[in-house]
C-alpha positions in Angstrom: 0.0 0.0 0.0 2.9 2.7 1.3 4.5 1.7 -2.2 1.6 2.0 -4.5 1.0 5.8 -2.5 4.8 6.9 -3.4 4.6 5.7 -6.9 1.2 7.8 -7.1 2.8 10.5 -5.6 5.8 10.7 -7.9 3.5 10.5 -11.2 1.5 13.1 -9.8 4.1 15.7 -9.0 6.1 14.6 -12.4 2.7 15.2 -14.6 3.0 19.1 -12.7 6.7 19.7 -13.3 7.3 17.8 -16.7 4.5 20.6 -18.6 6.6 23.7 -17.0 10.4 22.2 -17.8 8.9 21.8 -21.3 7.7 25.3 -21.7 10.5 27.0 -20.3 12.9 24.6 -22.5 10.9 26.0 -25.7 11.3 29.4 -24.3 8.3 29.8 -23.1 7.7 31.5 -19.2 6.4 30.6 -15.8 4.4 32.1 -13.3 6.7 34.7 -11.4 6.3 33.0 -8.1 8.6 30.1 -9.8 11.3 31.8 -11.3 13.9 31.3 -8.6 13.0 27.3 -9.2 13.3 26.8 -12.8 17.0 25.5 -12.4 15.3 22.6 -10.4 12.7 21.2 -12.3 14.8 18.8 -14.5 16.7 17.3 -11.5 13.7 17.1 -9.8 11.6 15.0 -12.7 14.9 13.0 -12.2 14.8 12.0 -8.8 11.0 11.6 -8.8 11.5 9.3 -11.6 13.9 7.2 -10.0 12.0 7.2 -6.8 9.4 5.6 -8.7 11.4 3.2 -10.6 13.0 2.0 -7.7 9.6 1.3 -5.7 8.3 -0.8 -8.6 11.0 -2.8 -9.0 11.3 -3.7 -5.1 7.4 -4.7 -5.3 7.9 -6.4 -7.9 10.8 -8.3 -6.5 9.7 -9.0 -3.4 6.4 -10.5 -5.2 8.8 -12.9 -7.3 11.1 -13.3 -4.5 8.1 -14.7 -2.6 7.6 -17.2 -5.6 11.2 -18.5 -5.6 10.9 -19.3 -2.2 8.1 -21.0 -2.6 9.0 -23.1 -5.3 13.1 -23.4 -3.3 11.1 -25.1 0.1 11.9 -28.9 -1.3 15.8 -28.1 -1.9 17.5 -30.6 -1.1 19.9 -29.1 1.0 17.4 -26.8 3.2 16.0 -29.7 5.5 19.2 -31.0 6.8 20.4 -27.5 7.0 17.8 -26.6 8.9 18.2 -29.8 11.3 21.7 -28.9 11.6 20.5 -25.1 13.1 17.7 -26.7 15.0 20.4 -29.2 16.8 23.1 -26.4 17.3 20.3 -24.0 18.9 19.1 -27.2 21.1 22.8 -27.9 22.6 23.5 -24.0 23.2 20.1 -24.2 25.1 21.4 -27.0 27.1 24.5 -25.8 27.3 23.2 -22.6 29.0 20.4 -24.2 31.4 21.5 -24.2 34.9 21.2 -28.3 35.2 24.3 -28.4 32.6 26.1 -25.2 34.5 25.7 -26.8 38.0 27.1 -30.6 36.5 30.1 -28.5 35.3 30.8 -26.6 38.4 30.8 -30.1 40.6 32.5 -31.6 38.1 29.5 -34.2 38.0 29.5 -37.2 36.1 27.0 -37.2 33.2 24.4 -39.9 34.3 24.3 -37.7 38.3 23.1 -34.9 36.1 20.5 -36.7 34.7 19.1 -38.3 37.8 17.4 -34.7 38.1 15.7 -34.7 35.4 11.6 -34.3 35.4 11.1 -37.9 34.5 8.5 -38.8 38.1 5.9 -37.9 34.8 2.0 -38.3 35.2 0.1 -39.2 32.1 -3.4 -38.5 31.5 -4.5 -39.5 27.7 -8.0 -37.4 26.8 -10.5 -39.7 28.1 -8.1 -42.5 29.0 -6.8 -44.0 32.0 -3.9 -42.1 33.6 -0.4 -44.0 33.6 3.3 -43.1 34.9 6.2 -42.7 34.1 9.4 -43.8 35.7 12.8 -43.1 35.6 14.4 -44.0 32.2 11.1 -43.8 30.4 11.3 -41.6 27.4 9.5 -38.3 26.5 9.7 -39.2 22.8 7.8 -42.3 23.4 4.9 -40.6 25.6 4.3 -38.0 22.3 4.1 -41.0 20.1 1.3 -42.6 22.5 -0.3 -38.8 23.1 -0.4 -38.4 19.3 1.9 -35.9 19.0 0.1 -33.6 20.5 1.0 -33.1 24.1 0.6 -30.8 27.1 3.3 -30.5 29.7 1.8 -29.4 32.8 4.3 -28.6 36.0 4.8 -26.3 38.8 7.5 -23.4 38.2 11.0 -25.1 38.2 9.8 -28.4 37.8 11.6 -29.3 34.4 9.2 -28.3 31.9 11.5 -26.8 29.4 14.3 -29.3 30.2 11.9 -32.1 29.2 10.5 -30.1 25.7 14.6 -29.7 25.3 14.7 -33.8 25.2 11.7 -34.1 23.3 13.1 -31.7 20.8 16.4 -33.4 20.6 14.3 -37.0 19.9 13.2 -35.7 17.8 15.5 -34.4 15.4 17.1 -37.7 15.4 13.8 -38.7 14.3 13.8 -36.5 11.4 16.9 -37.2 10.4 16.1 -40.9 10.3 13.2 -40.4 8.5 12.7 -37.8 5.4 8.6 -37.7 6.4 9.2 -37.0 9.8 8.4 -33.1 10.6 11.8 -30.7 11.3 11.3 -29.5 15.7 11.1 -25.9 16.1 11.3 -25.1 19.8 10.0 -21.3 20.1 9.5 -19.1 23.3 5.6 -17.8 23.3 6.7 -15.0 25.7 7.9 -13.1 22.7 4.1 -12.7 21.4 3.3 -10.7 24.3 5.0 -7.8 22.5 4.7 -9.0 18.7 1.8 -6.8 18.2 -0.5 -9.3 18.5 -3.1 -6.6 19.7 -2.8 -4.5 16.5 -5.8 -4.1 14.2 -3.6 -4.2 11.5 -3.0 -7.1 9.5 1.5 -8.0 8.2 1.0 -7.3 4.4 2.0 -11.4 3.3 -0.5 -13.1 5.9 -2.9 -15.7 4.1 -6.3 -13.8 3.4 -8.5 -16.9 4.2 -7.0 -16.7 8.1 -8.5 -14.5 10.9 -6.3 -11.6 11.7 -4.9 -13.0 15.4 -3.9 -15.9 13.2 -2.3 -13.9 11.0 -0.6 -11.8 13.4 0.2 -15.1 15.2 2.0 -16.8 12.3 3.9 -13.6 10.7 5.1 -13.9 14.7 6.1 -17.6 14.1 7.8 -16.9 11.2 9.7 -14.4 12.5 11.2 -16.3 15.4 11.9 -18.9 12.7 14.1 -16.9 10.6 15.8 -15.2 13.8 16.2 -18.8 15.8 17.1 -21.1 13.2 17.5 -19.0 9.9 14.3 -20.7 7.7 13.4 -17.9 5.7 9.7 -16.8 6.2 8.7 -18.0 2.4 10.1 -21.6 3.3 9.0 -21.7 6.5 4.8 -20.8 5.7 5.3 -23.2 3.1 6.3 -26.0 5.6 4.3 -24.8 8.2 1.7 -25.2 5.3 2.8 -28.7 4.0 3.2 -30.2 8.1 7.0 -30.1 7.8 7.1 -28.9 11.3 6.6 -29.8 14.6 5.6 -26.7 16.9 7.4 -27.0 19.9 5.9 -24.2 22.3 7.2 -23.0 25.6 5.5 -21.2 28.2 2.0 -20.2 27.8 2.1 -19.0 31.1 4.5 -16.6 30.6 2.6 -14.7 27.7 1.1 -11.7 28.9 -1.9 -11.9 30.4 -4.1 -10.0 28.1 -3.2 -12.0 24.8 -3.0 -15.4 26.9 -6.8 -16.3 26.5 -6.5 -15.9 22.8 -4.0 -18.4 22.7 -6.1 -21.4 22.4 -8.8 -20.5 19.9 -5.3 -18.7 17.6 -4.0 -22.5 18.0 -6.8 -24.2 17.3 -7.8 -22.0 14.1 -3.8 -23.1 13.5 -4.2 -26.7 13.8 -7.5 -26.3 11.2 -6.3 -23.8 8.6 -2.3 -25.6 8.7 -1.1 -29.3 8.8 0.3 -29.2 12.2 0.8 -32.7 12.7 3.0 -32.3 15.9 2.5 -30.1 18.7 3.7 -30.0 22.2 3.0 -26.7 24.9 4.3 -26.0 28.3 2.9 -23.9 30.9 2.5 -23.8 34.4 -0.4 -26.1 36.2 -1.9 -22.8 38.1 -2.1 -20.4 35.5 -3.0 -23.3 33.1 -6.2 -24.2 35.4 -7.2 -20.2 35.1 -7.4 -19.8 31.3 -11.1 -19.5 30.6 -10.8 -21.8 27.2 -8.0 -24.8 27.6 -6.2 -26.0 24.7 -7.2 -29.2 22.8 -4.7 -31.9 22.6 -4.6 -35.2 23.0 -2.8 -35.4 26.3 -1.3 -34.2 29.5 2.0 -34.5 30.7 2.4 -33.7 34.6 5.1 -33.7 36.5 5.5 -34.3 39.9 7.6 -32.6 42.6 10.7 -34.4 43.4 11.2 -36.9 46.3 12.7 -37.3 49.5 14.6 -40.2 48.0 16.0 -38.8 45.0 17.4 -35.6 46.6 18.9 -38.0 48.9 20.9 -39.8 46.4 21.3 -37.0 44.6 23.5 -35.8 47.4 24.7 -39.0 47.8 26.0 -38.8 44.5 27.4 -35.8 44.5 30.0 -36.5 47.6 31.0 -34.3 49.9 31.1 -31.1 48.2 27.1 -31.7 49.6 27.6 -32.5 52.8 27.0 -29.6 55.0 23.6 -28.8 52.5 22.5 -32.3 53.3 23.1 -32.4 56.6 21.3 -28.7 57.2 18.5 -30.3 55.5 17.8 -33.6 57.3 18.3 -31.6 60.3 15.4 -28.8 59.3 12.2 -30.2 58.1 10.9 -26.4 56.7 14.1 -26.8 54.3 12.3 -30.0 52.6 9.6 -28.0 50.8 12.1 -25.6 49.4 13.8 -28.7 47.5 11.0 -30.3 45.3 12.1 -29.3 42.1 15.4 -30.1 39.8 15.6 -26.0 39.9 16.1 -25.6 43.5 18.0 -28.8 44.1 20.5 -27.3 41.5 20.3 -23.5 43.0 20.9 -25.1 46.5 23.7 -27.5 44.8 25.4 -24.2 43.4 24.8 -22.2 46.3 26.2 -24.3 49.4 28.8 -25.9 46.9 31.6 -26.7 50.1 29.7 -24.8 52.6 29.0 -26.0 56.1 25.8 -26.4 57.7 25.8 -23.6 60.2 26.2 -21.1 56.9 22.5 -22.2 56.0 20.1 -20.2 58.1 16.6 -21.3 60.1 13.3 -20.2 59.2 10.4 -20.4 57.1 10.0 -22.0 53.7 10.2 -18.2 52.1 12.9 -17.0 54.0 15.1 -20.2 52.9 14.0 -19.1 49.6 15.0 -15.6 49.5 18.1 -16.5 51.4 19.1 -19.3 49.1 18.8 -17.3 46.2 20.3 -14.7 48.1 23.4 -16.8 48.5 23.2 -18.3 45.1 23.8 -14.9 43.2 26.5 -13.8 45.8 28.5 -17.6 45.2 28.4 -17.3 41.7 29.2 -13.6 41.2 32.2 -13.8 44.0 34.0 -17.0 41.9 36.7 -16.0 39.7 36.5 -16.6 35.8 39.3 -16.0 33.3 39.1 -14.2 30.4 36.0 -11.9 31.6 35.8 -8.4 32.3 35.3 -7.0 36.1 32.1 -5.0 37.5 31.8 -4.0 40.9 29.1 -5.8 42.8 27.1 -2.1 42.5 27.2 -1.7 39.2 26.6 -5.9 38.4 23.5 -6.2 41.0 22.2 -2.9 40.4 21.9 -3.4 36.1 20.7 -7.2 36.8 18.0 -5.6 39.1 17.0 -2.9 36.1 17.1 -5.8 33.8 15.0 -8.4 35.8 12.5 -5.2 36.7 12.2 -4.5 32.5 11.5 -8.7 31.8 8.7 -8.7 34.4 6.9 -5.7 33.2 5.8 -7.2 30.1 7.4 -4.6 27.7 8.0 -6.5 24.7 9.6 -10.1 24.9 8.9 -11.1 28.5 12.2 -13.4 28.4 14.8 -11.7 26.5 16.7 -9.2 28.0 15.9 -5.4 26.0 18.1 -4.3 23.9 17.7 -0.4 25.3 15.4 1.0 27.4 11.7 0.2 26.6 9.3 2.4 26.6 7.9 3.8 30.5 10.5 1.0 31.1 11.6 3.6 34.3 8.0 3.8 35.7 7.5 1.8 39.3 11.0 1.9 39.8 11.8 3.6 43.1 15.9 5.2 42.4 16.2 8.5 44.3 20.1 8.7 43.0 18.5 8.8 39.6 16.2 11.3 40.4 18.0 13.8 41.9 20.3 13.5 39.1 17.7 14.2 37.0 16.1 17.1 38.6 19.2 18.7 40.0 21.9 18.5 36.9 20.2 17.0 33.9 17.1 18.8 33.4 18.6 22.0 34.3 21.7 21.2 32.0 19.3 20.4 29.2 17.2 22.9 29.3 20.0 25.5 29.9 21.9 24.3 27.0 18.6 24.3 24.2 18.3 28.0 25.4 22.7 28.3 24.9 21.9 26.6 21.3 19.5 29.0 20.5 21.1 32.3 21.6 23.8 31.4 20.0 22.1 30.9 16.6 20.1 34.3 16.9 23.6 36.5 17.9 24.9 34.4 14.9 22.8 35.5 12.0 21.5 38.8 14.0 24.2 39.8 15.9 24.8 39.8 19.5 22.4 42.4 20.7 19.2 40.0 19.4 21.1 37.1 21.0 20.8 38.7 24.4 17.2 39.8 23.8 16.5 35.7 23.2 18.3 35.0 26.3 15.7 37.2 28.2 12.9 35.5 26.4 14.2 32.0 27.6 14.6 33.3 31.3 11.2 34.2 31.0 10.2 30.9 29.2 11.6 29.1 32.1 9.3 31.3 34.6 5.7 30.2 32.8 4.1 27.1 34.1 4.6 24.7 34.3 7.5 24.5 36.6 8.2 20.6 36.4 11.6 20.9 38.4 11.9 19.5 41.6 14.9 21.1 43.8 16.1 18.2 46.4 17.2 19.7 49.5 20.0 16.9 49.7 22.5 17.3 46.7 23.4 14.1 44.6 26.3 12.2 45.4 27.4 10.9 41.9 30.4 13.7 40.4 28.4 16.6 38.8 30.5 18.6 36.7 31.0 16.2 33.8 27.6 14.9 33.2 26.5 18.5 33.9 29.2 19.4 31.1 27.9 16.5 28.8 24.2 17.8 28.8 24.6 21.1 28.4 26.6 20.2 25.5 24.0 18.0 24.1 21.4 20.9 24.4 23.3 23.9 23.2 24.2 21.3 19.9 20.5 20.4 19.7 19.6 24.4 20.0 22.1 25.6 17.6 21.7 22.9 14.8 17.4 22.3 14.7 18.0 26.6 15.0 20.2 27.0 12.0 18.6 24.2 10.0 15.1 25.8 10.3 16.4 29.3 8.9 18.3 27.6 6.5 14.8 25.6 5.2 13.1 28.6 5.5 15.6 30.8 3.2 15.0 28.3 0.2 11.1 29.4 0.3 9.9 32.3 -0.9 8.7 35.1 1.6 5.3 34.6 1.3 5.4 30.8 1.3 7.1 31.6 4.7 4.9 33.5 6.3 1.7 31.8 4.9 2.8 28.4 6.6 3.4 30.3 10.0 0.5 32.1 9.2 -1.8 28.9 8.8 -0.3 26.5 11.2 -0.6 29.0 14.2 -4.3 29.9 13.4 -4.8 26.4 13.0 -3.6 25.5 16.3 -5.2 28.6 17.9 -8.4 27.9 16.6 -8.4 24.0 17.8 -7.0 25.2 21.7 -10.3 27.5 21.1 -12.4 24.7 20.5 -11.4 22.3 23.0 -12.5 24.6 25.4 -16.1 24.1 26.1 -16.3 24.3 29.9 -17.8 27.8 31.7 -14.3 28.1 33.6 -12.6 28.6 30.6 -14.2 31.4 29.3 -12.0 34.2 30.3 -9.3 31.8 29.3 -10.6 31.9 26.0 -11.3 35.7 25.5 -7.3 35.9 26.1 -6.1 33.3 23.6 -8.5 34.7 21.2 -7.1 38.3 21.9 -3.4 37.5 21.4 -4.3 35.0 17.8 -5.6 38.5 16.8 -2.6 40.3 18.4 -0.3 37.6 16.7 -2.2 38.0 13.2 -2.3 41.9 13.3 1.4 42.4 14.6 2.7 39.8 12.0 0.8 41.3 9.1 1.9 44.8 9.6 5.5 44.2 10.5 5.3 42.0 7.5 4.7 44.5 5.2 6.2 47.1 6.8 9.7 45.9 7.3 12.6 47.0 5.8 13.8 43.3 5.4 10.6 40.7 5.4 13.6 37.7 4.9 15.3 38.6 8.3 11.8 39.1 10.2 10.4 35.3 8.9 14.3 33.6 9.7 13.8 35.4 13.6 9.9 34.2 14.2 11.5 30.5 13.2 13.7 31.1 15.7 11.5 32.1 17.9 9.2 29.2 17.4 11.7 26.6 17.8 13.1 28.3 20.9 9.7 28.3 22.8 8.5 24.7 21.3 12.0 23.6 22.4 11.5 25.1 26.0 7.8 23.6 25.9 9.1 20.1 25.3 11.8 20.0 27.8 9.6 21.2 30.5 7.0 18.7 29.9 9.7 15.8 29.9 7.9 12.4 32.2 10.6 13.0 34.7 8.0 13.0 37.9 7.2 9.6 37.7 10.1 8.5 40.3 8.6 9.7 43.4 5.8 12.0 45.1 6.6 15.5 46.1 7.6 15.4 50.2 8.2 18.5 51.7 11.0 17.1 54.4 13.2 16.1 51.4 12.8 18.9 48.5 11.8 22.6 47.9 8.2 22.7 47.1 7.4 26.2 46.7 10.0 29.6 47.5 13.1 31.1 45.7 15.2 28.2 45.7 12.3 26.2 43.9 11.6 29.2 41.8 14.5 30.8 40.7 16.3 27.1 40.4 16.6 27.4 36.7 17.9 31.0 36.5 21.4 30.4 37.4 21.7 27.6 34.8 20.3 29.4 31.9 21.7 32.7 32.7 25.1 31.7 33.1 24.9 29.3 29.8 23.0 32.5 27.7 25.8 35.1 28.6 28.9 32.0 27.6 27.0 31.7 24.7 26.9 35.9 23.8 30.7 35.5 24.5 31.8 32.8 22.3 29.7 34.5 19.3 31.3 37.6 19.9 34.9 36.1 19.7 33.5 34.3 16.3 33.0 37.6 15.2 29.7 38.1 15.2 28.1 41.7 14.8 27.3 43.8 17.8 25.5 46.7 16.0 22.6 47.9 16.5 19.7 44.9 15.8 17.0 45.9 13.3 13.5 46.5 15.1 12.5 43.2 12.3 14.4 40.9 14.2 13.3 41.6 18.0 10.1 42.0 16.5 10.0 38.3 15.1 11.5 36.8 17.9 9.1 37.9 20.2 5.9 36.9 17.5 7.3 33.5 16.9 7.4 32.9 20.7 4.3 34.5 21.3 2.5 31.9 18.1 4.3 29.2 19.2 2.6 29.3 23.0 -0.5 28.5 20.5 0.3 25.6 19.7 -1.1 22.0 20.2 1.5 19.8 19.5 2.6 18.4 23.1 5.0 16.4 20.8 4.1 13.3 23.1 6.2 11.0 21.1 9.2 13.3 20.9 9.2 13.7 24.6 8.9 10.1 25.8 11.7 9.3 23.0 13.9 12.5 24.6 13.3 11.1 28.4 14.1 7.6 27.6 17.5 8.5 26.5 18.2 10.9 28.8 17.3 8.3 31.6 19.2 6.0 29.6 22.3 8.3 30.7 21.1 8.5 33.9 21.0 5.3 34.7 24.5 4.2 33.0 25.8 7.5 35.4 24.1 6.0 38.1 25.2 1.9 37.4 21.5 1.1 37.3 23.1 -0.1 33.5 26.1 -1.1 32.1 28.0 1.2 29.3 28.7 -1.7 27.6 26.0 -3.9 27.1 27.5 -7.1 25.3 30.1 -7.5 27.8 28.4 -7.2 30.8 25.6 -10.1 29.5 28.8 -12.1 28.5 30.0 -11.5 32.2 26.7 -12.2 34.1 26.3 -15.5 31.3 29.9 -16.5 32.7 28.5 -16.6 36.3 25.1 -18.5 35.6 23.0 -15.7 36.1 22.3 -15.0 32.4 22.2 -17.9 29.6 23.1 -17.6 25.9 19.7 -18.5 24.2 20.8 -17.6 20.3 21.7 -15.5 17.3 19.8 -12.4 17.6 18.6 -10.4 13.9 21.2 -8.6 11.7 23.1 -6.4 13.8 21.9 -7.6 17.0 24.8 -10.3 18.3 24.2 -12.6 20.6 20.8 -13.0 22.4 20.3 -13.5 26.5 18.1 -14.5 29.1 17.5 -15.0 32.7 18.8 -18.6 33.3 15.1 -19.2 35.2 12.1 -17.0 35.6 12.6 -17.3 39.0 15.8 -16.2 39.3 15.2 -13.5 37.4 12.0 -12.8 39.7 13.8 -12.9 43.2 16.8 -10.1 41.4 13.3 -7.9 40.3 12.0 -8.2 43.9 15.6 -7.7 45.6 17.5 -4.6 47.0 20.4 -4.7 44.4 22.5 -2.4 46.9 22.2 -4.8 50.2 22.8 -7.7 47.8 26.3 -6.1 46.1 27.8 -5.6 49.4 26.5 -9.4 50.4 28.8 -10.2 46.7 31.6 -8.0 48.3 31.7 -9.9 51.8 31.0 -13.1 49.9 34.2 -12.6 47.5 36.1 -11.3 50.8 35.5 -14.1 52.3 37.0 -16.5 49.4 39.9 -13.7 49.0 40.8 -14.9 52.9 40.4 -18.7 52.0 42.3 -18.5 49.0 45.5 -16.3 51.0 45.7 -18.8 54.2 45.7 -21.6 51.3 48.3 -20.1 49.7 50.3 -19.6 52.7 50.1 -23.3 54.2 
């Protein structure tokens, strides 16, 4: 559609140009208003020409690229190259669980790390008779007799990916036996939570006959396809289409909530519209027992908690590295009913690796908990590993916190850690570092380095007199509500001066280049064009502010605004055509508009969503809340003023024009309706971005510190990301990543410091025996 509206476009405006480069190449005229323009028309009818031959020849690839891959699905060489992918994603997965990263670090033999896996299975056929399965019993046999279409049902911990990973990894030795046999794609449902699966819109390439959650659903599918395993979307609808694959899903209970009850009818329309001969889905049993429609397969797979007697030989196993863990927990009943999953067996093994029963505390069942993964993060972050960069427990518990915090919150893939701040993803979070940073340096650099920018582009092109006039006018700017600062009365503790330095910078570049580029866009125009379009978009926005005001308090509210549109459109006409240069008075109203709208967006930056207003810890009302600003944006004006005049700008006598447009461009611009929503939120996300690097609530370098936190078995390798994107990461369990969301990162780092003490002391008195 977008490329059928450019190639319209581009006919259109050629069928206008082409007449007049004609004419004026067979000497004929053109209207007077053009004149200045004629040089352009050829290149013009150039480009649009090219713009339009390019757009058809990309649809018309695309459409033909769609039919090659179409008819390319049956190479020979894409199944087993796809197996191969499939297999290498399936070992990293492994590789990266925590069962596999726990066997390592005691040095376990192969068949001890299987004895936890989740094979104490229940089955319960749809209308059969339940049966179980014990240990060496295959999960590749129990599809076969569900079908191949199989629920796994288990509490959180329980196993439930590691046993999709073994049915997976059956098989694809399966497949490879056997040409007919489907291709196992294991895919993450958390990532629909954010694939727009609420959208009204339908992708562009979806199969008209399905229903547009379907469609949303599969062009979601295939998206994971070609990021996971690299089947190309083409090949992969047309296996999806032909049942060459088996739809391994995992966790429908960690889809968000709002698009998990759609789930089950987007399946079943799925399994009706595609052959999907195979399909297997995990999800927890309580949030499983809550969905108001369940799915329809053949079978359930439940399985049960672990027992007394395989923890036992578990430990047994392992030897003594286990001992004071086992004997803390025959000793302490409570500590039974933290154990009954392979997950916490394997945090606990990892956790208490060599330590001695007194370490592990008494208590409740949730205060083991929090204390064992307490002392799980502080063991693993405190051992050494070569070859990996070095955080400070601050910075490495306080980023994993943020990260955990931005996973739970359901913006975007629920499982993968962000790439960059998501959207709101600061809201909730409680950081009074970050705030008072925010309040106390940032905003006030910001918004005292836009002002700089400006003032330095007016004394540029106007000369140093009109910049100081538009350093008043911003001085005043920052006076008019609303006042959205907030003055702490403690100061922040992070060094000021160079992120104050930074920001300012930032602005004042910001100022000076959207300043120059608007004057510059506005000299290519003709006068009049120049003024019309100021003309038409202030009354425009005037005349909607009037309208949205229908309540009887606004009235006198009204009668003002309506006053200074006609104020605004009487001043402007009459300077207009009055002035000795028109040019100069439309470049300073530019000015003047981007100065105010500039001023307008900074002040209305989200930066209050941190904490409430408290008296006992800021300024609320009084000169130090409201002259906070003026030292900032004073101090940057008059350094601005100074460097234009060592640049050589003029300081003469400024035309009445200038001042004149200045002051009407702020004055239309105060008319205006365009919050600029979008342009805020993206401003405050980066600025908080740098807040919270300054702050250690991130890292600076984002690849290295997941490589570092993957090193220490908090994080786990889980693929390939997109073009450009490197490596992808996640939490190596939702419930390790939801004890670091519900933590205090800070009292945690300094139990990683005494932790790593602690081995720092071990390791010297075993040096020096």
């Amino acid at each position: 559609m977008l490329r059928a509206i450019v190639i319209v476009l581009t006919i259109s405006l050629t069928l206008v140009l082409l007449p007049i480069a004609i004419n004026v190449a067979t000497g004929g005229t053109v209207p007077v208003i053009l004149e200045r323009y004629v040089g352009w028309a050829w290149p013009a009818i150039g480009l649009l020409w090219v713009i339009a031959i390019v757009t058809g020849l990309v649809e018309v690839r695309s459409r033909r690229t769609g039919a090659q891959w179409a008819r390319s699905a049956d190479q020979p060489r894409n199944r087993p190259n796809a197996l191969d992918r499939v297999e290498r994603y399936l070992d990293g997965r492994f590789a990266g669980s925590l069962a596999s990263r726990t066997r390592l670090a005691l040095d376990l033999d192969e068949r001890v790390g299987a004895g936890l896996h989740p094979y104490d299975l229940l089955v319960r056929p749809l209308g059969g008779i339940d049966s179980q399965v014990r240990e060496g019993g295959e999960i590749g046999t129990v599809f076969d007799e569900l079908q191949d279409s199989m629920l796994i049902l288990g509490a959180p911990g329980a196993g439930k990916t590691t046993l999709l990973l073994d049915l997976a990894r059956s098989l694809v030795a399966h497949a490879r036996n056997d040409r007919e046999r489907p291709i196992p794609v294991l895919v993450d449902l958390a990532g629909w939570a954010g694939s727009g699966a609420s959208q009204a819109g339908r992708p562009e390439d979806d199969d008209p006959a399905d229903s547009t959650q379907l469609a949303v659903f599969v062009h979601w599918l295939l998206g994971e396809l070609t990021s996971r395993y690299q089947i190309p979307a083409p090949v992969g609808r047309v296996w999806l289409r032909n049942g060459q694959l088996a739809l391994l899903l995992d966790g429908l209970d960690e889809v968000a909530i709002g698009h998990r009850d759609r789930l089950a009818p987007v399946l079943e329309e799925l399994r009706r519209r595609y052959m999907i001969t195979q399909l297997a889905v995990t999800c927890r049993t309580q949030d499983y027992e809550r969905l108001p429609q369940q799915l329809r397969l053949y079978g359930t797979v439940g399985i049960r908690p672990l027992s007394r007697r395989r923890v036992l030989d578990y430990f047994a196993a392992v030897g003594p590295e286990l001992a004071g863990a086992r004997a803390a927990i025959e000793q302490d009943e409570d500590l039974w009913g933290l154990v009954d999953s392979p997950l916490m067996l394997n945090v606990m093994a990892l956790a208490y690796q060599g330590r001695d029963a007194r370490d592990i505390v008494a208590g409740d069942v949730a205060d083991h908990r929090r204390e064992l993964f307490d002392t799980y993060v502080s063991e693993v972050l405190a051992r050494r590993r070569p070859a990996t960069g070095r955080y400070s427990s601050r910075t490495t518990m306080r980023s994993l916190w943020c990260l955990a915090r931005w996973t739970r919150m359901g913006e975007g893939d629920r499982i993968a850690l962000p790439r960059r701040l998501p959207p709101g993803g600061w809201y909730g979070m409680s950081l009074p570092e970050v705030s008072q940073l925010g309040h106390m340096i940032c905003l006030p650099a910001l918004l005292a380095g836009f002002v700089g920018g400006v003032t330095l582009a007016v004394a540029a092109l106007f000369g140093v007199p009109a910049g100081f006039g538009f350093g008043l006018i911003g001085l005043i700017l920052v006076h008019l509500p609303p006042r959205t600062w907030r003055v702490f009365r403690r100061r922040p503790e992070q060094p000021r001066a160079l992120i104050a330095a930074l920001v300012i910078s930032l602005g004042a570049i910001v100022g000076l280049v959207f300043g120059l580029a608007a004057v510059g866009t506005v000299t290519l125009l003709p006068t009049w064009l120049g003024l019309g379009l100021l003309a038409v978009g202030a009354g425009v926005a005037y005349l909607k502010e009037l309208a949205e005001m229908t309540r009887p308090t606004q009235r006198w509210r009204r009668r003002l605004l309506g006053l200074r549109l006609v104020v605004v459109g009487l001043v402007g006409a009459l300077a207009a055509s009055r002035a000795p240069s028109p040019d100069s008075f439309v470049q300073a109203c530019v000015l003047g508009l981007i100065g105010v709208e500039g001023v307008r967006l900074i002040k209305r930056l989200p930066m209050d969503q941190l904490e409430r207003r408290d008296s006992s810890r800021e300024y609320v009302d009084g000169p130090r809340f409201r002259w906070r600003m003026d030292p900032w944006v004073g101090a940057t004006a008059l350094g601005s003023l100074l460097i234009a005049t060592v640049l050589g700008a003029s300081a003469g006598v400024t035309g009445p024009e200038q001042l004149l447009g200045l002051l009407l461009g702020v004055m239309a611009g105060q008319g205006w309706d365009s919050r600029g929503h979008r342009i805020a939120e993206t401003v405050s996300r980066l600025l908080h971005g740098l807040m919270l690097r300054w702050t250690s609530y991130l890292p600076w370098r984002r690849r290295a510190f997941l490589q570092y936190a993957a090193d220490r078995h908090v994080l786990a390798r889980t693929g390939q990301g997109r073009r450009f994107e490197g490596e992808q990461y996640a939490f190596i369990h939702l419930l390790v990543r939801d004890h670091l969301a519900e933590c205090d990162p800070d009292t945690l780092a300094a139990k990683v410091d005494r932790r790593k003490a602690a081995r720092g002391s071990r390791a010297g008195l075993t040096r020096s025996h």
